[in-house]
C-alpha positions as CSV (number, residue, x, y, z in Angstrom):
1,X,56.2,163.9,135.1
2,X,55.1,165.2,131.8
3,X,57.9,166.6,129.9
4,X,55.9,169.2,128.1
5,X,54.0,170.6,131.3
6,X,57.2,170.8,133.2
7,X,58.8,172.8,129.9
8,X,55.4,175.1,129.8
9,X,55.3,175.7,133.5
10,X,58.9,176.6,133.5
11,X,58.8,178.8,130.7
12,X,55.7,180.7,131.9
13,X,57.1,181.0,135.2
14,X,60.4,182.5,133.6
15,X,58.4,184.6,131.3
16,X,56.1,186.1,134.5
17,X,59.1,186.8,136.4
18,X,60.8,188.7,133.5
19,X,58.0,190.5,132.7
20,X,57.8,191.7,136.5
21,X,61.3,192.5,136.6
22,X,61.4,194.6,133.1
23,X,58.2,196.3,134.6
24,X,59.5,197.2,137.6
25,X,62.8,198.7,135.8
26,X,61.0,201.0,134.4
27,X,60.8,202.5,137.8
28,X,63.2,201.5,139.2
29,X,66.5,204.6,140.3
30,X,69.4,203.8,138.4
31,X,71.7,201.8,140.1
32,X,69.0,199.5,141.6
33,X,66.7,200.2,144.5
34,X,69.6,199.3,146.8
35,X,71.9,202.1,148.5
36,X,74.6,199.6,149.3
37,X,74.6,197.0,146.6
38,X,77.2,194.8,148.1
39,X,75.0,194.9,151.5
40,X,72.4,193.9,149.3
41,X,73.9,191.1,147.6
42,X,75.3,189.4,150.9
43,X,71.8,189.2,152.0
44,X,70.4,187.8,148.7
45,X,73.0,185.4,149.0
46,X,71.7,184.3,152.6
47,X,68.7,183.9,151.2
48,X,69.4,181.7,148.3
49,X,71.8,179.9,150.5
50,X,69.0,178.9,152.9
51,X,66.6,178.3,150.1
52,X,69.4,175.9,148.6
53,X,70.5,174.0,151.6
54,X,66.6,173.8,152.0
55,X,66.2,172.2,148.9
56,X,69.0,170.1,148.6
57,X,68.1,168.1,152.4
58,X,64.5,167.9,150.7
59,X,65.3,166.2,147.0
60,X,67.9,163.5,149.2
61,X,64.8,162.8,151.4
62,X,62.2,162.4,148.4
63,X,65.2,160.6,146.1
64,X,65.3,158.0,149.1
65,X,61.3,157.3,149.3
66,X,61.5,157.3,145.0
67,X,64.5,154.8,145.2
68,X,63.2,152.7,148.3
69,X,59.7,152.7,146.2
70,X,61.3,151.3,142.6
71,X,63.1,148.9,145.3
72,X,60.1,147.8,146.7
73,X,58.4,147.0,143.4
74,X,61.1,144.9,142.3
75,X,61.8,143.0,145.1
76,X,57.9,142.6,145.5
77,X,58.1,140.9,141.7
78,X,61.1,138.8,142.5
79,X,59.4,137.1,145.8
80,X,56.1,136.7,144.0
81,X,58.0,134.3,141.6
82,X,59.7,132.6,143.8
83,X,56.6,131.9,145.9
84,X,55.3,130.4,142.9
85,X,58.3,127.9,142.1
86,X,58.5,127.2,146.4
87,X,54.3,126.5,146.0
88,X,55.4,123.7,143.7
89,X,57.0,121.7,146.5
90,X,53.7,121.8,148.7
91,X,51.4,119.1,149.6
92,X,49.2,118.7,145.7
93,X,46.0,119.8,147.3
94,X,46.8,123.4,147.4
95,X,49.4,123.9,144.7
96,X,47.1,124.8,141.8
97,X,44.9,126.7,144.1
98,X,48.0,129.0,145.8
99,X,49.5,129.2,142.2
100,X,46.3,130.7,141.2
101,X,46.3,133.3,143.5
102,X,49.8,134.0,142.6
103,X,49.1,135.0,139.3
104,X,45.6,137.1,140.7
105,X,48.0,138.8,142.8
106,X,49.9,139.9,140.4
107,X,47.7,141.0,138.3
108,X,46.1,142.7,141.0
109,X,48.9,144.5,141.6
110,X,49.7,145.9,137.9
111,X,45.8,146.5,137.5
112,X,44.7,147.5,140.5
113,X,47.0,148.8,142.8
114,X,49.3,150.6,140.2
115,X,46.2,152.8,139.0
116,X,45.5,153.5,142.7
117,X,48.6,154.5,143.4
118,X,48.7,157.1,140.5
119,X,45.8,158.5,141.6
120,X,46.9,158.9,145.3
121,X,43.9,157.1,146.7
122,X,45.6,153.3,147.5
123,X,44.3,152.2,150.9
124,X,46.8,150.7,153.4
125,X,44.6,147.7,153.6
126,X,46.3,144.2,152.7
127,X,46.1,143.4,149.4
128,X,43.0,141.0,148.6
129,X,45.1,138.3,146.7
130,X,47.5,138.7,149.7
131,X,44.7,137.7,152.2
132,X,43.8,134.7,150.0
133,X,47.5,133.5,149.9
134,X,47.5,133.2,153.8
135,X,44.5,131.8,154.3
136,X,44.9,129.0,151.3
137,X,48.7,128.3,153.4
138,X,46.6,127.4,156.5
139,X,44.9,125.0,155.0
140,X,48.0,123.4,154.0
141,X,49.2,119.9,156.1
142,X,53.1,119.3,155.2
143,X,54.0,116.0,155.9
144,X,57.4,115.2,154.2
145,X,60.3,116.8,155.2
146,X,60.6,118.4,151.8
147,X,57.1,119.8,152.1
148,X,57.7,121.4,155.2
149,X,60.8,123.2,154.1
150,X,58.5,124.5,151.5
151,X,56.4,125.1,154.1
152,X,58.9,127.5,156.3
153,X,60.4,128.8,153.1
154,X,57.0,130.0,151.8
155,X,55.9,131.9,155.2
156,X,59.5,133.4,155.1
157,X,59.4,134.5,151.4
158,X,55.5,136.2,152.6
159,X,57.3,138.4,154.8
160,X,59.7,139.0,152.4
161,X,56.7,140.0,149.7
162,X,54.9,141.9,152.3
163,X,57.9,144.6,153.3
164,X,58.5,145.0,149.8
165,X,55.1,145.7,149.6
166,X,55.1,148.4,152.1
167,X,58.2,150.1,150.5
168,X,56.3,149.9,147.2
169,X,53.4,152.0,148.3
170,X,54.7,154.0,151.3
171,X,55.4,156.8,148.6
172,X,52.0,156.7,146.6
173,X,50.9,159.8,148.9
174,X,54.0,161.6,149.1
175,X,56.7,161.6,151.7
176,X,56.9,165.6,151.6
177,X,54.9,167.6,154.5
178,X,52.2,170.4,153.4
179,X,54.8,172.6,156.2
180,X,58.1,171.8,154.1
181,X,56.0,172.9,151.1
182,X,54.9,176.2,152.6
183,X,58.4,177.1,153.3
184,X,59.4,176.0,150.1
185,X,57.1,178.2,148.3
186,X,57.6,181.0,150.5
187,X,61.1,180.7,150.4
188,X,61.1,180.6,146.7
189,X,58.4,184.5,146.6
190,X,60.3,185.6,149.2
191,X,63.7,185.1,146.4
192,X,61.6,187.0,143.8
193,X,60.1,190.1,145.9
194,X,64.1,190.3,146.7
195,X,65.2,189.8,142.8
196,X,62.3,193.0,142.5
197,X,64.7,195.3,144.4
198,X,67.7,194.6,141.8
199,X,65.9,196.0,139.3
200,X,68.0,199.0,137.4
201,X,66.9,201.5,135.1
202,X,70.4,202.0,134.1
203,X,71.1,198.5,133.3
204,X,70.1,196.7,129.7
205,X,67.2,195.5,129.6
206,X,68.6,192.0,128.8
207,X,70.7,192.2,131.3
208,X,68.1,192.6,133.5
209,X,65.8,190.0,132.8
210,X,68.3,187.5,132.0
211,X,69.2,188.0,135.6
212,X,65.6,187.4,136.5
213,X,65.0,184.4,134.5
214,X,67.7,182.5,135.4
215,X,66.9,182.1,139.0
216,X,63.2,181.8,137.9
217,X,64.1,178.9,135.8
218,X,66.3,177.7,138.5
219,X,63.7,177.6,141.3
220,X,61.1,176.9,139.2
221,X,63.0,173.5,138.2
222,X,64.2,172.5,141.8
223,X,60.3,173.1,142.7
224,X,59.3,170.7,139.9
225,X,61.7,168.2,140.6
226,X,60.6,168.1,144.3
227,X,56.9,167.6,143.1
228,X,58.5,164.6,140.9
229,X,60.3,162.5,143.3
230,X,57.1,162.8,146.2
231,X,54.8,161.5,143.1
232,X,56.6,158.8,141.8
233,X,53.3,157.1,140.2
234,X,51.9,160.0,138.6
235,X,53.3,159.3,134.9
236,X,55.3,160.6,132.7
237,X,59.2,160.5,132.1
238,X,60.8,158.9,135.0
239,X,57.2,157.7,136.9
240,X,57.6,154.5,138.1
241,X,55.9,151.1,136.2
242,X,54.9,147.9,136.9
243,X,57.6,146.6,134.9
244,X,59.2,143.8,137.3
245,X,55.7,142.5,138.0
246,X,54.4,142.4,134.5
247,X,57.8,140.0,133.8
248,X,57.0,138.0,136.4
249,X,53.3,137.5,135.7
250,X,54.0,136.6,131.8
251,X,56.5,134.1,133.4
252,X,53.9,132.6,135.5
253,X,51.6,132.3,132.9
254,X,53.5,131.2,130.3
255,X,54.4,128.6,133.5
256,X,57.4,126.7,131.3
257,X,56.7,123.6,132.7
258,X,57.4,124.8,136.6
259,X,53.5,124.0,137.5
260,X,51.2,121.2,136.5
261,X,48.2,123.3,136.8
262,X,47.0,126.7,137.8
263,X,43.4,127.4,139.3
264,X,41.8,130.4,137.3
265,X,40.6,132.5,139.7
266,X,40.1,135.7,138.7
267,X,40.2,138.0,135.4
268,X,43.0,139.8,133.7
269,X,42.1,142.5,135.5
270,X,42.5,140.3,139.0
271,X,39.1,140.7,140.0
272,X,37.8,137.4,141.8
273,X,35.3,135.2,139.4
274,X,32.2,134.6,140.8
């Protein structure tokens, strides 16, 4: 999220609110709108009760998906590099080639999917690179008994790439309903018409909106925090990066001696050379 939007769109919606509030004083019976103010305040209290518990259930939801997502994306790094040190220990037909795709992967991932992702429009497909890595494994004939434990550990460490994979993107469209939204925002005008009744043309004027603007600023904020944690990708502080895989593909390029050779398959960008 964008530090200085979230600032502007909180201090606008604090400003609106204020003005409303100071408008409608001007109105307003001394004493507020309300006959019984302690009536009146019970009920507000229901309100922002609901509107809280509301709220609260909905940020632990979102805060799993962002956490399981930043999971995802680093365990998704992690298996990726140790696919390519468990590719060194297969037969030496396929190493270079499955090493290869490795790195395409990778940089398919930080290239490709990450922008996607940002953007909201990733596809649930399997990832290209991913495809190749299966199909160069069946083409693979183990024959010593170290080679085959490569073998087995290499399907088992796909798996592992492939759920960390689907943790990694199950959040790029959000996790929050468009229904849980329209409550929340009608929850949050329904606070505000409410706040309208306090107002009190025997009351200061700072007073007044002070009142106003700290639940604006408060609801606002919650609002904008909800938006945060269903976008993780979006940008800004706190949006998640490619980080992990960015390590792991300078590790696999800079190779330290773990592979004899690595086929050059794609670009920087991970698109397949023709």
């Amino acid at each position: 999220m964008n530090l200085y939007w979230a600032t502007l769109i909180v201090f606008v919606v604090a400003g609106l609110a204020i003005a409303a509030m100071l408008l409608a004083r001007r109105r307003a019976p001394e004493g507020s709108y309300f006959v019984d103010g302690d009536r009146a305040a019970g009920v507000f209290g229901v309100l922002a009760t609901g509107f809280a518990i509301l709220a609260g259930f909905i940020v632990v939801l979102a805060f799993e998906s962002y956490d399981s997502s930043r999971s995802g994306a680093q365990a998704e790094a992690r298996t990726v590099w140790h696919q390519f040190e468990t590719v060194q220990l297969l037969p030496v037909p396929v190493r270079a080639r499955l090493s290869g795709d490795l790195v395409c992967y990778a940089r398919n991932v930080i290239h490709q999917e990450w922008p996607q992702m940002k953007s909201g429009d990733l596809s649930y497909a399997p990832n290209p690179w991913g495809v190749k890595l299966f199909d160069g494994l069946r083409s693979t004939e183990p024959r010593s008994p170290s080679e085959q434990a490569a073998y087995s550990k290499y399907l088992d460490e796909r798996a592992d790439r492939e759920e960390a994979r689907a943790d990694r993107v199950h959040s790029a469209e959000g996790v929050i309903p468009p229904p849980l939204w329209i409550v929340l925002f009608l929850s949050a005008a329904t606070l505000f018409v409410f706040m309208m009744f306090f107002a009190d043309s025997g009351e200061h004027a700072i007073v007044q909106g002070t009142m106003m603007g700290g639940v604006a600023v408060l609801v606002s904020s919650l609002l904008l925090l909800l938006w945060f944690l269903d976008h993780p990708y979006r940008g800004g502080a706190g949006a998640l990066k490619p980080v992990a895989m960015q390590s792991t593909l300078e590790v696999m390029e800079n190779q330290t001696g773990i592979a004899a050779q690595v086929d050059d398959l794609c670009d920087a960008m991970g698109n397949p050379r023709t």
